[in-house]
Structures are given as structure tokens and as C-alpha cells.
PyMOL Python script that loads the backbone (N, CA, C, O; Angstrom):
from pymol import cmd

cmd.read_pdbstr("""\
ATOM      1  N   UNK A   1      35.838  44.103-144.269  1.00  0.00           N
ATOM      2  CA  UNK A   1      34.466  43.754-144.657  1.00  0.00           C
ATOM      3  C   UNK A   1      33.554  43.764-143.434  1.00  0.00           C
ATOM      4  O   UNK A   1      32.553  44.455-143.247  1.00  0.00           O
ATOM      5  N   UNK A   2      34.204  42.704-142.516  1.00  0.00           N
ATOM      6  CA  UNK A   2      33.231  43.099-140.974  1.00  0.00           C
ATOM      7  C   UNK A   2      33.311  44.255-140.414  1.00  0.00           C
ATOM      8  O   UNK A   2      32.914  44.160-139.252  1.00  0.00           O
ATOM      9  N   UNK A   3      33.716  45.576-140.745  1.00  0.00           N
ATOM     10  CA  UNK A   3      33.682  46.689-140.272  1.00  0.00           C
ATOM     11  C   UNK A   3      32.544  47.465-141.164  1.00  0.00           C
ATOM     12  O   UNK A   3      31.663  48.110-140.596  1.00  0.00           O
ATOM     13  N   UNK A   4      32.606  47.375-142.479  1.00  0.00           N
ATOM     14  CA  UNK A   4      31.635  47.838-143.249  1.00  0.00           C
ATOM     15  C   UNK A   4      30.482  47.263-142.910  1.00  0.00           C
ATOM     16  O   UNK A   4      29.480  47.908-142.600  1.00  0.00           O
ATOM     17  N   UNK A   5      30.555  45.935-142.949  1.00  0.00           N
ATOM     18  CA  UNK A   5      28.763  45.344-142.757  1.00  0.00           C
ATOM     19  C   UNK A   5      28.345  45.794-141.385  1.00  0.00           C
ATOM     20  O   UNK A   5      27.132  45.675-141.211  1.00  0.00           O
ATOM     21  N   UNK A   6      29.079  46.325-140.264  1.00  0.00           N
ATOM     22  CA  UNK A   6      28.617  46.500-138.562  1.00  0.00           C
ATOM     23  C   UNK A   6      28.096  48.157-139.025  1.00  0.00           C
ATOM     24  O   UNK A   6      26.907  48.472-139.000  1.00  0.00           O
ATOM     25  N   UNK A   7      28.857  48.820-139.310  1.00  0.00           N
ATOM     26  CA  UNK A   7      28.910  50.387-140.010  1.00  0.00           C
ATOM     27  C   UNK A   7      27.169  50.148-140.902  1.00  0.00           C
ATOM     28  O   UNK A   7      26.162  50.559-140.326  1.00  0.00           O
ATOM     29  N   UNK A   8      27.093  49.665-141.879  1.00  0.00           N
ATOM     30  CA  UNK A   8      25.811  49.280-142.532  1.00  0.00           C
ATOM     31  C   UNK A   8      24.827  49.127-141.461  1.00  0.00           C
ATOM     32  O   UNK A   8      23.895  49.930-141.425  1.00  0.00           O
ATOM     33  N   UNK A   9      24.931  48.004-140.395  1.00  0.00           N
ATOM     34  CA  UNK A   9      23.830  47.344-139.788  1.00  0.00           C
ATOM     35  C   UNK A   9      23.243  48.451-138.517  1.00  0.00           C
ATOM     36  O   UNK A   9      22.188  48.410-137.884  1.00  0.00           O
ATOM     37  N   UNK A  10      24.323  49.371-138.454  1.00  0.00           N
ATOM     38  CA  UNK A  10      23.566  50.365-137.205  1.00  0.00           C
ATOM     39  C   UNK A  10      23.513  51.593-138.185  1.00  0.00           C
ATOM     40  O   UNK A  10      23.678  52.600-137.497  1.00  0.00           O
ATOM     41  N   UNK A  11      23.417  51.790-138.972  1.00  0.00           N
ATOM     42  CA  UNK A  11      22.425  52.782-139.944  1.00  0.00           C
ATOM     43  C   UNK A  11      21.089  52.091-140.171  1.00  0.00           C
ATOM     44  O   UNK A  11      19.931  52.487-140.036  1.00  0.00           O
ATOM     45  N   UNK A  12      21.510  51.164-140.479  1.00  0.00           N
ATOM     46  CA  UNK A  12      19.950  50.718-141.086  1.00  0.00           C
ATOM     47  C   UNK A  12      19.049  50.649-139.695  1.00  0.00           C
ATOM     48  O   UNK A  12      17.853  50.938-139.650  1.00  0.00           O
ATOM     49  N   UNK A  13      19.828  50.224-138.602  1.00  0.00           N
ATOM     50  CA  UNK A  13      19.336  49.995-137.380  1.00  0.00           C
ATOM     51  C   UNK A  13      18.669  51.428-137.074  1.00  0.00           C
ATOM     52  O   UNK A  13      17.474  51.684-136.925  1.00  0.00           O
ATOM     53  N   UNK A  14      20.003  52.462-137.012  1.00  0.00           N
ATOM     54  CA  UNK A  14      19.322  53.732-136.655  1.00  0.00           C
ATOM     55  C   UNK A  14      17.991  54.382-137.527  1.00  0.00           C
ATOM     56  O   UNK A  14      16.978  54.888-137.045  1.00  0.00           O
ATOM     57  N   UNK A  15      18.345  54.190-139.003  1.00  0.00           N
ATOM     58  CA  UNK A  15      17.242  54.568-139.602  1.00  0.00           C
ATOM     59  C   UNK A  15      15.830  54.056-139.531  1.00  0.00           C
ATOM     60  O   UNK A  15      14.777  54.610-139.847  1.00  0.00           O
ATOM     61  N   UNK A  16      16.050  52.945-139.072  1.00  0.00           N
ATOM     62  CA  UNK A  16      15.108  51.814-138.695  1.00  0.00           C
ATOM     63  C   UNK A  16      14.027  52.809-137.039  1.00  0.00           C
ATOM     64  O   UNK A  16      12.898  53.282-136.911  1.00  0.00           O
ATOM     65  N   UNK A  17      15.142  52.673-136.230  1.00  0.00           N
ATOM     66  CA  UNK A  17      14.557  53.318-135.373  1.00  0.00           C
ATOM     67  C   UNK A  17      13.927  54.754-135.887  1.00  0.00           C
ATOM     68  O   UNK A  17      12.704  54.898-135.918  1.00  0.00           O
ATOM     69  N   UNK A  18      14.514  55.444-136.150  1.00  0.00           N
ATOM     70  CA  UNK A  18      13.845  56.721-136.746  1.00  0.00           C
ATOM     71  C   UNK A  18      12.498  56.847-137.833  1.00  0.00           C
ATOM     72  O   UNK A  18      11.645  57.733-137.819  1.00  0.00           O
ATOM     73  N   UNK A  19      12.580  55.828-138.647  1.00  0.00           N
ATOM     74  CA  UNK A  19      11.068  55.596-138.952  1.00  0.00           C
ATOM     75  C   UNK A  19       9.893  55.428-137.983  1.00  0.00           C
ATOM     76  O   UNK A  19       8.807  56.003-137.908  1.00  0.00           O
ATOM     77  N   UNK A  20      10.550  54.303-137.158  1.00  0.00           N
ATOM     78  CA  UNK A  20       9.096  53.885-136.462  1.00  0.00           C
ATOM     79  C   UNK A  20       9.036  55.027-135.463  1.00  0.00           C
ATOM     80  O   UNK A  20       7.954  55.220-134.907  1.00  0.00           O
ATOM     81  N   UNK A  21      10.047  55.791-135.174  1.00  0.00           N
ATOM     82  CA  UNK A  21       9.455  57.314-134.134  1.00  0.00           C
ATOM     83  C   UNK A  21       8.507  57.867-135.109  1.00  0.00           C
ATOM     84  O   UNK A  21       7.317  57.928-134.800  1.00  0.00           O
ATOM     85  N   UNK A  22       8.911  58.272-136.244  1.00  0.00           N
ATOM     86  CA  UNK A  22       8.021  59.279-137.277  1.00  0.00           C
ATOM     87  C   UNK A  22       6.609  58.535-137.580  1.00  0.00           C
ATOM     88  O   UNK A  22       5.556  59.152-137.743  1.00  0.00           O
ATOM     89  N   UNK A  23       6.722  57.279-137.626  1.00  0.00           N
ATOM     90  CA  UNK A  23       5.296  56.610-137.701  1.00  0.00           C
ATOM     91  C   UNK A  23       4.626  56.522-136.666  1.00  0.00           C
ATOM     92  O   UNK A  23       3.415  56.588-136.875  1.00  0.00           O
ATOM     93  N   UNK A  24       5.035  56.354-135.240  1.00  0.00           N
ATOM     94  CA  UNK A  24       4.151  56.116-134.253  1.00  0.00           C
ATOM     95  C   UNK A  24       3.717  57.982-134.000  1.00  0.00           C
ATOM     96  O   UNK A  24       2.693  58.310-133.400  1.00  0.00           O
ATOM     97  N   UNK A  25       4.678  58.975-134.564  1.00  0.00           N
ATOM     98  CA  UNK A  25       4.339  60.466-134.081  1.00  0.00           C
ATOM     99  C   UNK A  25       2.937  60.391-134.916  1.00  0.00           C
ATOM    100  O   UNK A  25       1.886  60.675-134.340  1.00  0.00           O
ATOM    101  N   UNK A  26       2.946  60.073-136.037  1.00  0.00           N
ATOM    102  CA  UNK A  26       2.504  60.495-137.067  1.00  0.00           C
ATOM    103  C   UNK A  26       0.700  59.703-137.142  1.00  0.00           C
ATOM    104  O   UNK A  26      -0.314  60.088-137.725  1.00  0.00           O
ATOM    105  N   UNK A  27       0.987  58.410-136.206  1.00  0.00           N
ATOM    106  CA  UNK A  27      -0.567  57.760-135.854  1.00  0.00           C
ATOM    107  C   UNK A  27      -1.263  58.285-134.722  1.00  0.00           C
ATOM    108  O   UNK A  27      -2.454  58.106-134.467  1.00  0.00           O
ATOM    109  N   UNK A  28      -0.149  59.172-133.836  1.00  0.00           N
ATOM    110  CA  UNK A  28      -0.603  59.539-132.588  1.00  0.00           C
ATOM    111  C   UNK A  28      -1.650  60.913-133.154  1.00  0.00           C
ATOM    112  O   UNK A  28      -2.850  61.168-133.053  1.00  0.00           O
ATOM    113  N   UNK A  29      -0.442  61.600-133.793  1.00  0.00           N
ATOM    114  CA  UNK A  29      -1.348  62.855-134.002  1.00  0.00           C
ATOM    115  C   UNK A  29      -2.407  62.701-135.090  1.00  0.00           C
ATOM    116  O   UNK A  29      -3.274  63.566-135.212  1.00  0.00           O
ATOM    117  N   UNK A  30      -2.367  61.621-135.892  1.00  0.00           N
ATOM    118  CA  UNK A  30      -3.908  61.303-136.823  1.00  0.00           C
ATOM    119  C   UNK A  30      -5.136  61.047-135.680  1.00  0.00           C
ATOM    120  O   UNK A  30      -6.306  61.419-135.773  1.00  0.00           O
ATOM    121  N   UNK A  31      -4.482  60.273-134.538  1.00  0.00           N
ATOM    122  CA  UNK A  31      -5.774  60.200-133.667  1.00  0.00           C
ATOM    123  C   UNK A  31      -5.841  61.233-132.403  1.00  0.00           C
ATOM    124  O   UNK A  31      -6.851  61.606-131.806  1.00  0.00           O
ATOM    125  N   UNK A  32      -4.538  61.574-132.175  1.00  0.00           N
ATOM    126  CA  UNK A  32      -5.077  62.681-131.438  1.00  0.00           C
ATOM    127  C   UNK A  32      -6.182  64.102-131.573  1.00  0.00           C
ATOM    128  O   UNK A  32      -7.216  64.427-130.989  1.00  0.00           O
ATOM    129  N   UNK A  33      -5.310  64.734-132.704  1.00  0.00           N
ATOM    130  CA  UNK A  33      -5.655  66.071-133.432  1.00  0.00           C
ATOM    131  C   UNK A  33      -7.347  65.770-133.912  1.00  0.00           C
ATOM    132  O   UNK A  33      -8.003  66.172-132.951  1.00  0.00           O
ATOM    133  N   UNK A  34      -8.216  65.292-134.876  1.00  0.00           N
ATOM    134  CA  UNK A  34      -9.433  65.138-134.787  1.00  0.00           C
ATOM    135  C   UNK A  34     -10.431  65.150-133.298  1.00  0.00           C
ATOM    136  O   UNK A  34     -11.406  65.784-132.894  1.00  0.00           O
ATOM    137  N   UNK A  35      -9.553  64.067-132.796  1.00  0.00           N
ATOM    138  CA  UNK A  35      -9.969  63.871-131.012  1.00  0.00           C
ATOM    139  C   UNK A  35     -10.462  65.295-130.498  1.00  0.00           C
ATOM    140  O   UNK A  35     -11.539  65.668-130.034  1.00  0.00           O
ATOM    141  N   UNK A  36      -9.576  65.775-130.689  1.00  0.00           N
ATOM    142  CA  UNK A  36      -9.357  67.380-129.969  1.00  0.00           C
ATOM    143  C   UNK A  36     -10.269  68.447-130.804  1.00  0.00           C
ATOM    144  O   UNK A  36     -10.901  69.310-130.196  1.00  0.00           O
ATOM    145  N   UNK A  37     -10.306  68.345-132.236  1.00  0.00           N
ATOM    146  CA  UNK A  37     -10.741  69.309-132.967  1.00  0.00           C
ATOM    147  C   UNK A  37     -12.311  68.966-133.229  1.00  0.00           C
ATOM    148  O   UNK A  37     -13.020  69.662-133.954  1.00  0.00           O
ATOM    149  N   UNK A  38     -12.796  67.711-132.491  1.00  0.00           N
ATOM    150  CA  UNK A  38     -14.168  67.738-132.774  1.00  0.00           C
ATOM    151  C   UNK A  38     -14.292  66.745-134.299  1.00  0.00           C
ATOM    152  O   UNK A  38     -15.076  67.099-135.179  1.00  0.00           O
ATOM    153  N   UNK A  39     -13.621  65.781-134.422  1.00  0.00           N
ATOM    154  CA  UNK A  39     -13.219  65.296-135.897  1.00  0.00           C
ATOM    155  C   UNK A  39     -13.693  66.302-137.024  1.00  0.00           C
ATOM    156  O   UNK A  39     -14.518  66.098-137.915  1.00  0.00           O
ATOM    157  N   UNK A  40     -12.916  67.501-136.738  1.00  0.00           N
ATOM    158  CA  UNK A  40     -13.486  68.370-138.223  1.00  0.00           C
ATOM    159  C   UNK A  40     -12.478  68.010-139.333  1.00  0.00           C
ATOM    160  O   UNK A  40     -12.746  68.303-140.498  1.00  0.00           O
ATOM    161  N   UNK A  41     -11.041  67.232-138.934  1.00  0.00           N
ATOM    162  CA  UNK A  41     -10.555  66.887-140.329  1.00  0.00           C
ATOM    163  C   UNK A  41     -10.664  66.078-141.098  1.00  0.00           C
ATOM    164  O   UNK A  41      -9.982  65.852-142.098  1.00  0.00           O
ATOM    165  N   UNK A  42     -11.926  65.343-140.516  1.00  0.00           N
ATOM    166  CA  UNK A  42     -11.988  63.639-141.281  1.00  0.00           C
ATOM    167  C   UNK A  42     -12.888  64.196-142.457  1.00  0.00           C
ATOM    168  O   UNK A  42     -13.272  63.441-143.350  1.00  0.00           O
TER     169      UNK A  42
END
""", "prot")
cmd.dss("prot")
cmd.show_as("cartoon", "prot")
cmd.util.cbc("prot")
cmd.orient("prot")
């Protein structure tokens, strides 16, 4: 059982981490990309 729940807790951990990369990519380039393009996508 304590092998399954450690196995569980660093997926969720890893997936965990891997969201907040895709979210912080994903606020960078909402404010970057306009920045750059003259806000023509807003």
C-alpha cells in the first residue's frame, strides 16, 4: 500500500509540476506576444 500511495504522490507531484510549467509558458506568452506584436491580438 505504501508503495502505491509514494508511486501516486510523485505523479501527481510530477503532473503537478508540469501544469504549472504549461501555465506559467502559457501567461508568459499571453503577455509577451501582444507586447511584441503591437497588441494586435487583443
Amino acid at each position: 500500500m505504501a508503495e502505491a500511495i509514494g508511486l501516486r504522490g510523485g505523479a501527481t507531484t510530477l503532473y503537478a509540476g508540469l501544469a504549472m510549467l504549461l501555465a506559467s509558458a502559457a501567461m508568459l506568452a499571453l503577455l509577451l506576444v501582444p507586447a511584441r506584436r503591437g497588441s494586435a491580438l487583443i
